[in-house]
N, C-alpha and C positions, 0 to 999 in steps of 0.2 A: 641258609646260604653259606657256601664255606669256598675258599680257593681250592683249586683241583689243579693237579700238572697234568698238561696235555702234549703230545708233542707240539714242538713250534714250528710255525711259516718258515720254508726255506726264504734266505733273502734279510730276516727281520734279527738286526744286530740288537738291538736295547735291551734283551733277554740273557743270563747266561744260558751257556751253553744252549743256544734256542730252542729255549723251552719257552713258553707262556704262562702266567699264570692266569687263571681267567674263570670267574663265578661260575658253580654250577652248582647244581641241586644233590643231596647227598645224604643217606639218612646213616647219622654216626651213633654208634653203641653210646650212650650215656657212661657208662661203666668202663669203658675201652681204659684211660688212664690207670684204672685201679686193676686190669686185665692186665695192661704193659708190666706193670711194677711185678705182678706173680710171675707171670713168663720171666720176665728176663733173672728175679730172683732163681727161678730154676734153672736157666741158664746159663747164669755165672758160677752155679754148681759144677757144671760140665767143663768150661771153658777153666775152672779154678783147677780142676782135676788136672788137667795138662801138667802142672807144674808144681803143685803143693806136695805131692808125693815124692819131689828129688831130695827136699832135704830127708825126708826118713828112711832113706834108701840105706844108709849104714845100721839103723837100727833095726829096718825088716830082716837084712841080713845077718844080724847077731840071734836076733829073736829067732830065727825062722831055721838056722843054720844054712841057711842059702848061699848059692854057687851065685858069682858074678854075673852070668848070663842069666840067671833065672833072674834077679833083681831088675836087672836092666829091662828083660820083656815087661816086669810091671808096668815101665814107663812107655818103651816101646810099641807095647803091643798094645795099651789104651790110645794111642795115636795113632796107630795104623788100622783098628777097626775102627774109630771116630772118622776117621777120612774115607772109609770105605763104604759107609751107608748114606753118606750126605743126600746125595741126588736122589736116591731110593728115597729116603726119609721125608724127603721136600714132596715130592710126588703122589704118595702115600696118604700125606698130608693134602696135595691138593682135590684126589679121589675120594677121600675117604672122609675127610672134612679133619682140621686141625684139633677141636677138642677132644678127637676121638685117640688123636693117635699122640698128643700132648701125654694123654692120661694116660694112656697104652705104656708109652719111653717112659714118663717118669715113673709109673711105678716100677718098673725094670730097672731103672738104674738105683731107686732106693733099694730095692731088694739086693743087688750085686753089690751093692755100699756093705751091706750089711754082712753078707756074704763076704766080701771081703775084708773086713774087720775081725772076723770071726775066724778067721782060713788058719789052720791048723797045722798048713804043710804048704812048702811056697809053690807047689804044682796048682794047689787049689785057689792060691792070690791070683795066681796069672789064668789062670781060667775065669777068675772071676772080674778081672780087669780085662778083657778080651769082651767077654762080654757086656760088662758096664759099656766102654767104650762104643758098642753097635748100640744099647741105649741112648748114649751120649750123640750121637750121630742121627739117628732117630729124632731125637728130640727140640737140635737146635736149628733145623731150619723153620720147625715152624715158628719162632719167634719174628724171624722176616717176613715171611706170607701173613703171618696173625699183624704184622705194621701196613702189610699191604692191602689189606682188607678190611682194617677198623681206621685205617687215618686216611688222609686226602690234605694237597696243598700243603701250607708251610706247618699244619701238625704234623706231616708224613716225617718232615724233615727234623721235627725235635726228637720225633720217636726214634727217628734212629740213632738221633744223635744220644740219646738216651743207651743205645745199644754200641754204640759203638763206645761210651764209656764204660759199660759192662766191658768188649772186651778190653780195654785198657788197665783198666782196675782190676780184672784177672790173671793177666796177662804178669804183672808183678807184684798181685798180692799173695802169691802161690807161696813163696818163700817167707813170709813175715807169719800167713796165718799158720802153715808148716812149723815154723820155728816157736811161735806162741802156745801151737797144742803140744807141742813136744817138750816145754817148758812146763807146761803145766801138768802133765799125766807121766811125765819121767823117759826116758830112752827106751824104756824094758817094753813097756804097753802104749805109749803113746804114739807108736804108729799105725796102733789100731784105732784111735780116734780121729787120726788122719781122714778115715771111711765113714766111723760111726758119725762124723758131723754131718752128714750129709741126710742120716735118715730124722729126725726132728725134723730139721727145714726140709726135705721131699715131703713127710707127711703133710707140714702144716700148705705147700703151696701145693698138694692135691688136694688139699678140703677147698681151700680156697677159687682152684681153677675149676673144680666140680661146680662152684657156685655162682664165677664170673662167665669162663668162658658161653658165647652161642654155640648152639647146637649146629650145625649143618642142615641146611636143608635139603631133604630129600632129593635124588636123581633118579629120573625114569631108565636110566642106563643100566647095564648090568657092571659089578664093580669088576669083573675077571676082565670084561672087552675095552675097560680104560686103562689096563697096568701092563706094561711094557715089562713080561718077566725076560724075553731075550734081550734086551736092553741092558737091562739091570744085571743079567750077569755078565754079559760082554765089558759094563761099565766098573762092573766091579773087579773083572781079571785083571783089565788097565790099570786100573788105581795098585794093584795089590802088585803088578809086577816093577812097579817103580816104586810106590811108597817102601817096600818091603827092604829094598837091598838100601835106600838110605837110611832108614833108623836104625836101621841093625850097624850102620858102619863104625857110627862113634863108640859100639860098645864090643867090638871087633869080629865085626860075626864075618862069616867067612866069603874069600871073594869070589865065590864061585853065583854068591848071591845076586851080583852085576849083570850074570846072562841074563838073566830075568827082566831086565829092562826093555832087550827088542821086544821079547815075548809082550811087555806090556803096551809097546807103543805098538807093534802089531793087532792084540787087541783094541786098541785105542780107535786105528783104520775099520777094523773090523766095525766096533760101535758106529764111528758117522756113516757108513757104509749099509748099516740094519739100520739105524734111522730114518737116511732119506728115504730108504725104501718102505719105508713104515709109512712115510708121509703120503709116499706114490699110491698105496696102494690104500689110501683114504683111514687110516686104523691112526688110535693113540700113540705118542713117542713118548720114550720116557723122559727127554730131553730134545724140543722141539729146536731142531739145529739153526732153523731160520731166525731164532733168538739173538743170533753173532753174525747174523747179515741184514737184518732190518730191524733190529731193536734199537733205534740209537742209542749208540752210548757202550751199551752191555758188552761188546768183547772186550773192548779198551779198558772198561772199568775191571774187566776180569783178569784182564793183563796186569793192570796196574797195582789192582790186587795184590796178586801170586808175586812179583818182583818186591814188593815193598815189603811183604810178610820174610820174605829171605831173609832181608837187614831187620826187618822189626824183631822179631822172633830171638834172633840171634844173640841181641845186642845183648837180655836180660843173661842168658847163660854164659857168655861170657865175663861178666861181670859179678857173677854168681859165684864162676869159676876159681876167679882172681883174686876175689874176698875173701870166700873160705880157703883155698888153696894154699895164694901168694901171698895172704896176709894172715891168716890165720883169724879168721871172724869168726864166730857160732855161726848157723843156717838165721836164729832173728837177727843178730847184728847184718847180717849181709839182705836179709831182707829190707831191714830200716834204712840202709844203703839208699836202697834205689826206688826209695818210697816219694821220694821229690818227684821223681818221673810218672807215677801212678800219679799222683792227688795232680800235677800240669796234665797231662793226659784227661782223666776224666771229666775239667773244669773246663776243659779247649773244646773235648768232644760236644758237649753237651751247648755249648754255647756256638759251635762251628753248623752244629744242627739247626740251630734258629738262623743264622747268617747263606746257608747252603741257597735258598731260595733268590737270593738279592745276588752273591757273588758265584757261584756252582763253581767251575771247576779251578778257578782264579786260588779258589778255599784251599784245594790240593796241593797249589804251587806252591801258596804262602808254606803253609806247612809241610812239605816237604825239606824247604829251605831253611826252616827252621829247625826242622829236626837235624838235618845234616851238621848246622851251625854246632849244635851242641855237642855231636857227636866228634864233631872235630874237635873242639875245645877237653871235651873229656879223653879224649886221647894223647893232647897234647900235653894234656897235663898228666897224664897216669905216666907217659916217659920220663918226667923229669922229677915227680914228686914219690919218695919213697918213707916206707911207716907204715904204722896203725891208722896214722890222721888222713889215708888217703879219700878215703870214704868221705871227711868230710869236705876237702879240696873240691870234690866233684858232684855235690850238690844240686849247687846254683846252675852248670850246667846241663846235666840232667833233670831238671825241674825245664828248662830250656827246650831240650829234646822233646821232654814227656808233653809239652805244651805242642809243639810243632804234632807229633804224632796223633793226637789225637785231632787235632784238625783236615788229617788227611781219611782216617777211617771213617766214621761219619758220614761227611759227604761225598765219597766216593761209592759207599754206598747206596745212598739215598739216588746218586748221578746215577749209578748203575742199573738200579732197577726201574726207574721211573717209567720207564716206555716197555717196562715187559706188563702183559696182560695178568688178572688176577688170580685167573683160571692155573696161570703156568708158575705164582708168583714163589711155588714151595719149591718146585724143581731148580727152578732159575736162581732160588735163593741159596741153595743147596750146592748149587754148581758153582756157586762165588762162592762156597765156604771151604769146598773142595780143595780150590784154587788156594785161600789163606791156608790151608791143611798141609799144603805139599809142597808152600812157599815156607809154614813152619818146618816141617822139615828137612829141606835143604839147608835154612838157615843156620839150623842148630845145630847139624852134623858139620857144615863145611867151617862156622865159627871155631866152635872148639876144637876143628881138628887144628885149622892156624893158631889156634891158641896155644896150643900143647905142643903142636913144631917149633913155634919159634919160642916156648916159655925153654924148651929141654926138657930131659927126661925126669930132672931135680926141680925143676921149676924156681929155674936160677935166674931165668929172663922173663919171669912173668908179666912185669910192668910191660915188658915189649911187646909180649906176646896178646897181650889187649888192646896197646894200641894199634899193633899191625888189623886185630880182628876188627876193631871197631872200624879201619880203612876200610877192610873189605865188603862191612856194612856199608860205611858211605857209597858205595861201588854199586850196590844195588840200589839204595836211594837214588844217583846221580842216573838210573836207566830210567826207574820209575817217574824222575824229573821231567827226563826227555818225553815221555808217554802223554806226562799231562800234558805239557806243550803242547806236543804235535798234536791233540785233542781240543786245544786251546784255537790253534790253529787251522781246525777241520770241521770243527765241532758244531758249525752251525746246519742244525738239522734242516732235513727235508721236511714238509709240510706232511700232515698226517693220511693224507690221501697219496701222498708215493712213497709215504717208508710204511705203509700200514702190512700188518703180516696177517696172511691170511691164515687165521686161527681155527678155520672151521674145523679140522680134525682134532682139534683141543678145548674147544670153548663148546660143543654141541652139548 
């Protein structure tokens, strides 16, 4: 007998967010804990890659004889096909059964690790991070559907809190472990190690998942009449006509790239427009739209998402920025910088996981509020304090931050998905990851471009120029404040017989 989240009674306050938690019967993987720990290991593979690659971006380019824009797609272009197969990948996953298509993305992206370690000529790095990145996308939604389908009740709630300190600990260990292999294998080659780390650890959590993951059980369905391929490309023109002209902006790709933006919100129309119609006419969606009008919780928490990833995202590159820049730090000193905020981070998420069930979205506010706290203190002090020693000024408050932030990832999560069914739980996971995807890139083009405006062209005001960014971080924070609020204030659900979605063109 285990706790299970159900939706809750409209009417019944003593729940958060009313939800209930309430016995039921439940047969749980023995192995699921020792299952979470390989996934999410391969998964902070993925999420690691986001970032670990900025500090060797000057050595690719020495090594490699590389043109500035070709460097830059390295980074750019593993972020814009990671966001582009999210929802595909979650779906895929929920068709085709998770360990199938786990093992599928992870050997693809150990292969393109390797491939891209190996790359010869910087034509062939970025072909090769183009394509990691659609394995990377591939592969990390099923680590949510694999939480939603091996846990129940308050373990739902550690697992993710588990996950959501993966991405924390990702998020700003990119530059420490960047700096560490580059320290050890030298400038010349060590940013081919940067890649080669990843095939060791893919190998050993493919043997591993070969051995934990369950199989899928068979479906009398045929696999072509459950996969939404006009979907999938309507949703992926969307993604590509907005994510595209933002990452390319901070590395100054050209602006003609912006028109592409109607085009992609046009497609965007176009996708819920093949959806409903998908629905009408009784057939599989690739993204059952009724997910963001009767899922409790799920648009809000998708919102709130996408807004807070803005400022979250942002905060680390600008500070990245500023270390090695304005202060002149190696890529590990500026790593070690802002490792207070990973180790608060990971210690909040993990513990904000077991607390999600008692307090739900009350979790968000706290830490919302606390991250902003910190943010604000770390900027007020970056204005006033100048040196070497500013790194360590700002510490205590980013140990501060990193604490607040991880109690908002976590259980925003766990709040978001709880009322989506299991059948949908890859796409719908996929579609919150989306959302984090294209809330990191906004953040990080729009951060440094304030960065660099108000540092000057000499980076004579960079003290300023961080602190005005990290404003603009709070600025995203203080919307995603208002979200949980008014969630706080709305939030008590209908009873599970009037918000219940009728699944039957996805669950049959």
């Amino acid at each position: 007998m285990v706790r299970a989240w159900l939706p809750g009674r409209a009417g019944v306050p003593n729940t958060p967010e009313g939800l209930d938690l309430v016995t039921a019967d439940a047969s749980l993987d023995p192995r699921r804990w020792r299952t979470l720990a390989v996934t999410l290991a391969a998964g902070f593979m993925t999420l690691l890659d986001v970032s670990i690659v900025n500090v060797a971006l000057p050595s690719i380019q020495h090594g490699l004889h590389a043109s500035a824009q070709d460097v830059q797609w390295v980074v750019s272009g593993y972020a814009l096909t990671f966001g582009l197969t999210l929802v595909a990948g979650g779906r895929l996953g929920d068709v085709l059964g998770r360990r199938r298509m786990f093992l599928v993305a992870l050997s693809a992206f150990v292969l393109t690790s390797a491939v891209a370690g190996a790359a010869p000529s910087a034509t062939l790095l970025v072909v090769a991070r183009l394509v990691q990145g659609l394995a990377a996308g591939m592969l990390t939604p099923q680590n949510s559907g694999l939480i939603q389908e091996l846990f129940s009740g308050a373990e739902r709630g550690r697992a993710f809190g588990m996950l959501g300190a993966t991405i924390g600990i990702s998020t700003a260990a990119g530059p420490v472990v960047g700096g560490l292999i580059l320290a050890a294998f030298g400038p010349a080659n060590g940013w081919r190690w940067v890649f080669y780390v990843n095939v060791p650890i893919g190998v050993i959590a493919l043997v591993l998942t070969t051995r934990l993951l369950p199989a899928m059980r068979a479906r009398p369905e045929r696999v072509r009449d459950q996969i939404d391929f006009g979907g999938m490309a309507l949703l992926g023109l969307a993604v590509l006509g907005v994510m595209l002209p933002i990452v390319q902006a901070d590395a100054g790709g050209s602006p003609l790239l912006w028109l592409l933006v109607p085009g992609g919100v046009a497609f965007g129309f176009l996708f819920a427009r093949w959806e409903s119609r998908t629905i009408r006419r009784d057939r599989i969606p690739l993204l059952d739209l009724r997910l963001f009008t009767r899922s409790a919780g799920y648009a809000r928490g998708l919102s709130l998402a996408t807004v807070y990833f803005c400022g979250f995202s942002g905060i680390m590159l600008a500070l990245s920025l500023f270390f090695q820049n304005g202060l002149g730090y190696t890529p590990l000193q500026s790593g070690l910088a802002v490792t207070p905020f990973a180790i608060g981070s990971s210690v909040s998420a993990l513990l904000a996981g077991r607390m999600v069930a008692r307090w739900g979205r009350w979790m968000t506010v706290g830490g919302l509020s606390l991250m902003m706290l910190g943010q604000a203190t770390v900027a007020a002090l970056m204005a006033v304090t100048h040196g070497a020693h500013a790194g360590m000024v700002v510490m205590a408050p980013l140990l501060v931050a990193g604490i607040g932030g991880g109690a908002v990832i976590s259980p925003n999560t766990t709040l978001t998905l709880a009322s989506v069914p299991t059948r949908m739980a890859g796409a719908a996971g996929g579609a919150l990851q989306t959302g984090q995807r294209l809330g990191t890139a906004v953040g990080t083009a729009l951060l440094s471009s304030v960065l660099r405006l108000v540092a000057g062209g000499r980076g004579a005001r960079y003290p300023d120029g961080v602190s005005v960014a990290l404003l603009c971080a709070i600025a995203f924070m203080l919307v995603a404040l208002g979200m949980a609020i008014l969630d706080l204030r709305t939030g008590r659900r209908a009873g599970a017989a009037d918000e219940a979605v009728d699944y039957a063109a996805t669950d049959r």
